[in-house]
C-alpha positions as CSV (number, residue, x, y, z in Angstrom):
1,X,152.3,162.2,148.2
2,X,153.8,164.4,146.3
3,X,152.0,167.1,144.2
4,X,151.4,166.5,140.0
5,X,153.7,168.0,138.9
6,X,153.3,170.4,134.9
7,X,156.3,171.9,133.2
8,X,155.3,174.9,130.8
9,X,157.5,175.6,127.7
10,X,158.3,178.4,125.5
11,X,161.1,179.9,124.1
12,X,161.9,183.1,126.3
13,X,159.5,182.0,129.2
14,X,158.0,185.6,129.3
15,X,155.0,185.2,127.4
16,X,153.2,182.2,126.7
17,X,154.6,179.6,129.6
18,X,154.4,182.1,131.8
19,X,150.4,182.3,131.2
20,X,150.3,178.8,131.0
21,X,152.2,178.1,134.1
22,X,149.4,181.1,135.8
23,X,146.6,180.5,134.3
24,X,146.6,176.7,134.8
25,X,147.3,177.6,138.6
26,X,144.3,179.7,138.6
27,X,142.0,177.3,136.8
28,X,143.2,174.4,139.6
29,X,142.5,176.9,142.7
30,X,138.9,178.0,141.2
31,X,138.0,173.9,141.4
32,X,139.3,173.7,145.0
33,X,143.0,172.7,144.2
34,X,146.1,173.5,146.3
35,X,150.0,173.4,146.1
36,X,150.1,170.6,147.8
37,X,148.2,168.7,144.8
38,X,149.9,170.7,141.7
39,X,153.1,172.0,141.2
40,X,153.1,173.9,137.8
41,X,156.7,175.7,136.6
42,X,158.1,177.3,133.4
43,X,161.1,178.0,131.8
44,X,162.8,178.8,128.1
45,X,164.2,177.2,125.3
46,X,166.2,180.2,124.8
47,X,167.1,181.5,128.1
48,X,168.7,184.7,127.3
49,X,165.4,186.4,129.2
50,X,166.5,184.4,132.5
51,X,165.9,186.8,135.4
52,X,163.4,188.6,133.7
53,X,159.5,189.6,134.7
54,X,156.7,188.4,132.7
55,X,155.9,190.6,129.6
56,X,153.9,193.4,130.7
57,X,150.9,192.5,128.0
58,X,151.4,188.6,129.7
59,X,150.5,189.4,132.3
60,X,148.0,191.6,131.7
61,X,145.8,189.1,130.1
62,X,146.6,186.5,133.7
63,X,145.4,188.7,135.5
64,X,142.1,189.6,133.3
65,X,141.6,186.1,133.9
66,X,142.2,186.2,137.8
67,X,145.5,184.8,137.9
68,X,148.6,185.7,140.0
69,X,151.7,187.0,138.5
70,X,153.5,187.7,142.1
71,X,156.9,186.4,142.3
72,X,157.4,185.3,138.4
73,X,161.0,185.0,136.9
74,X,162.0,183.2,133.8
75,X,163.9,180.9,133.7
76,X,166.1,179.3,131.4
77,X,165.4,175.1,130.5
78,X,167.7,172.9,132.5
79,X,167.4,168.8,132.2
80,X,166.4,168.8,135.8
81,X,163.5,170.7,135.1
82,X,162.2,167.9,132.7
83,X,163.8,165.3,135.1
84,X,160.9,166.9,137.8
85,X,158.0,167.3,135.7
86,X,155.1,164.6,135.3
87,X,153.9,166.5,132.0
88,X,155.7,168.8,130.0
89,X,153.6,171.1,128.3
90,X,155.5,173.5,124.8
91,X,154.4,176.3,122.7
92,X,155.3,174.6,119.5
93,X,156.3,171.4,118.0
94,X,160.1,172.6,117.6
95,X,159.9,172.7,121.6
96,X,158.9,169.0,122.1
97,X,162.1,168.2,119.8
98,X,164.2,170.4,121.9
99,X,163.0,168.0,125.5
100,X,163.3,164.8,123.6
101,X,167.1,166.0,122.8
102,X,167.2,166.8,126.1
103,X,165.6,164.4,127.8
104,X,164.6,161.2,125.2
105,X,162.9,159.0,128.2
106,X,160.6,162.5,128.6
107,X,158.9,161.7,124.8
108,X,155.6,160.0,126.1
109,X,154.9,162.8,129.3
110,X,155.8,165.4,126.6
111,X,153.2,167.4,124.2
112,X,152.2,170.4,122.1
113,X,149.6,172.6,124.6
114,X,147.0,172.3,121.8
115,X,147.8,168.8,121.1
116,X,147.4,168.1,125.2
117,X,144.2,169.6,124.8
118,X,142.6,168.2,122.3
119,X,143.6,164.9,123.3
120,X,142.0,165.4,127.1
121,X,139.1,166.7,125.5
122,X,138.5,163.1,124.1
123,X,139.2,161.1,127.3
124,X,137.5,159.7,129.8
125,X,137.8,161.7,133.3
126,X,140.9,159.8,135.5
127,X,139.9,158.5,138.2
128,X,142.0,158.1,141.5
129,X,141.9,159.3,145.1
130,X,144.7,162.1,144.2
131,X,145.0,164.8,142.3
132,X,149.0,163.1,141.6
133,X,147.5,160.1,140.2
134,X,144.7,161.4,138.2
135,X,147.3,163.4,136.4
136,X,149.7,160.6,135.1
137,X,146.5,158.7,134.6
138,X,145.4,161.6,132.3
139,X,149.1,161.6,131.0
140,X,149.2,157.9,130.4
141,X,146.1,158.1,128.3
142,X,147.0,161.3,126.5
143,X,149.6,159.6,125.2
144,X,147.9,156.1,124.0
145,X,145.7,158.3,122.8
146,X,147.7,160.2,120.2
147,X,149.3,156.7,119.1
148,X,153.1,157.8,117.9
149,X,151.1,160.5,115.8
150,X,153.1,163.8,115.0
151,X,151.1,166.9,116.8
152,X,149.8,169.3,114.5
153,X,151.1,172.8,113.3
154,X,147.4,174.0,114.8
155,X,148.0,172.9,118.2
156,X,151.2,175.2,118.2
157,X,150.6,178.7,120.0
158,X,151.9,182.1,118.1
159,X,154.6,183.5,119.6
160,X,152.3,187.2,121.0
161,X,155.8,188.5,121.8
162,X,156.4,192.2,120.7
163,X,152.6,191.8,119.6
164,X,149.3,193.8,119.8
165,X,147.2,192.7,123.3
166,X,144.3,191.2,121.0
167,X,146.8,188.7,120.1
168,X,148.3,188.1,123.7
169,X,144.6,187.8,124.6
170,X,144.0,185.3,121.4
171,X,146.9,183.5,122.6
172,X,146.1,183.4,126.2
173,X,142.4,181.8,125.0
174,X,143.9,178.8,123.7
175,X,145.7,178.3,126.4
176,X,143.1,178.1,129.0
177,X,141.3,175.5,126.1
178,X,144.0,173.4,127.6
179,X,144.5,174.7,131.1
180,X,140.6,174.3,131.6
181,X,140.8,171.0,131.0
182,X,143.6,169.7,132.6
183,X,142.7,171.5,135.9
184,X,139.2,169.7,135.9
185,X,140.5,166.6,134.9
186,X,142.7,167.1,138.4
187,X,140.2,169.0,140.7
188,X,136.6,168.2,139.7
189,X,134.6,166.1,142.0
């Protein structure tokens, strides 16, 4: 079976996708979950950081949370990156505009990181034997759930890039209200 699989999106993939991509990772290992169950990735709208390390203040507040940020590079958005993904997690509203140009049959699998959120938080835990089909379950009913509604300006993160730490740590708090979430929607028994 192969692992669920969460696309995290920003525009530089430096900052916030980068602690999504982390911190999500770290929130599914604390319940018990593996790589073999959960494949989580990032990359940019932008792509001019491609190559890149995480922003220094990123990844200080991924690791204050006991996440990992060995190995990271951004990476620029490609269509095969979408093509991959079972959910497709962006920083802002402009960024689920940018998929659905790139990728129109990605619209229902695709949402704001608040917006995901909240919606999860209003749901019924999925059930199913895997991890894999939890996850579209939970996908599936995120997105009856939100009925065609536009997400909301307040589910969009700030961008904390070039930005104090309190705000990378603000940021990097509502992210985890949606990594939390998601990761024990997959991983709790």
């Amino acid at each position: 079976m192969a692992p669920f699989s969460v696309l995290c999106v920003c525009m530089g993939n430096i900052c916030r996708s980068p602690m999504a991509e982390r911190l999500l990772v770290a929130d599914a290992l604390a319940l018990g979950g593996s790589a073999d169950e959960l494949y989580v990735h990032g990359a940019g709208t932008g792509g001019w950081h491609a190559g890149e390390p995480m922003d220094p203040q990123a990844a200080r507040q991924v690791l204050a949370r006991g996440g990992s940020v060995d190995g990271f590079r951004a990476r620029k958005l490609l269509a095969e990156h979408v093509d991959g993904s079972d959910l497709v997690l962006t920083a802002t509203i402009e960024q689920v505009e940018f998929v659905a140009e790139l990728r129109p049959d990605a619209a229902a699998r695709t949402f704001v990181f608040g917006e995901f959120g909240r919606l999860v938080r209003g749901l019924e835990p999925p059930a199913g034997p895997t991890a894999y089909e939890r996850g579209v379950a939970l996908v599936e009913a995120a997105d009856r759930a939100r009925a065609g509604r536009p997400a909301r300006e307040s589910d969009e993160l700030d961008d904390p890039w070039g930005r104090a730490d309190s705000y990378f740590s603000r940021v990097a708090d509502e992210i985890r209200a949606t990594t939390a979430p998601l990761a024990e929607a997959l991983f709790a028994r």
